[in-house]
C-alpha positions, -999 to 999 in steps of 0.1 A, spaced: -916 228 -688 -922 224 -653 -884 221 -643 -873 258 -656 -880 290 -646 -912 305 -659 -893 331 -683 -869 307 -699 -903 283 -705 -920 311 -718 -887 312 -741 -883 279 -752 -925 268 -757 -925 267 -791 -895 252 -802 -903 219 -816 -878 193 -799 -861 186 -771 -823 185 -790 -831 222 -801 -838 236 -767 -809 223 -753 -785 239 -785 -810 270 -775 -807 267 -732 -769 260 -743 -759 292 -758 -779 312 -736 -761 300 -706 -726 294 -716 -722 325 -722 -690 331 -692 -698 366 -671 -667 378 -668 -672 402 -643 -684 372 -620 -657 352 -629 -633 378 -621 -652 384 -586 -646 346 -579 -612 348 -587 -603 376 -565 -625 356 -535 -602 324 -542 -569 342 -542 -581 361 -508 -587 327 -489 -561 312 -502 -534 341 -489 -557 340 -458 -548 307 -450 -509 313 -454 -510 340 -430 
């Protein structure tokens, strides 16, 4: 429990083995952000054309 943030151990505590917090840490987090992903997207493209200049 030491090796994740205070709120996701306060989260995962009391479930019983390790296989079912990693299904549980797995959906929480691969969950895409789309709105990020879109942001990084937009950076890429704009160095990329950068470069080509």
């Amino acid at each position: 429990m030491n090796s994740v943030d205070t709120s996701i151990a306060q989260s995962i505590v009391f479930i019983d083995n390790a296989s079912d917090v990693w299904i549980d840490l797995k959906e929480r987090f691969s969950q895409g952000d789309l709105v990020r992903v879109s942001e990084l997207h937009q950076e890429i493209y704009a160095l990329t054309q950068g470069s080509r200049s």
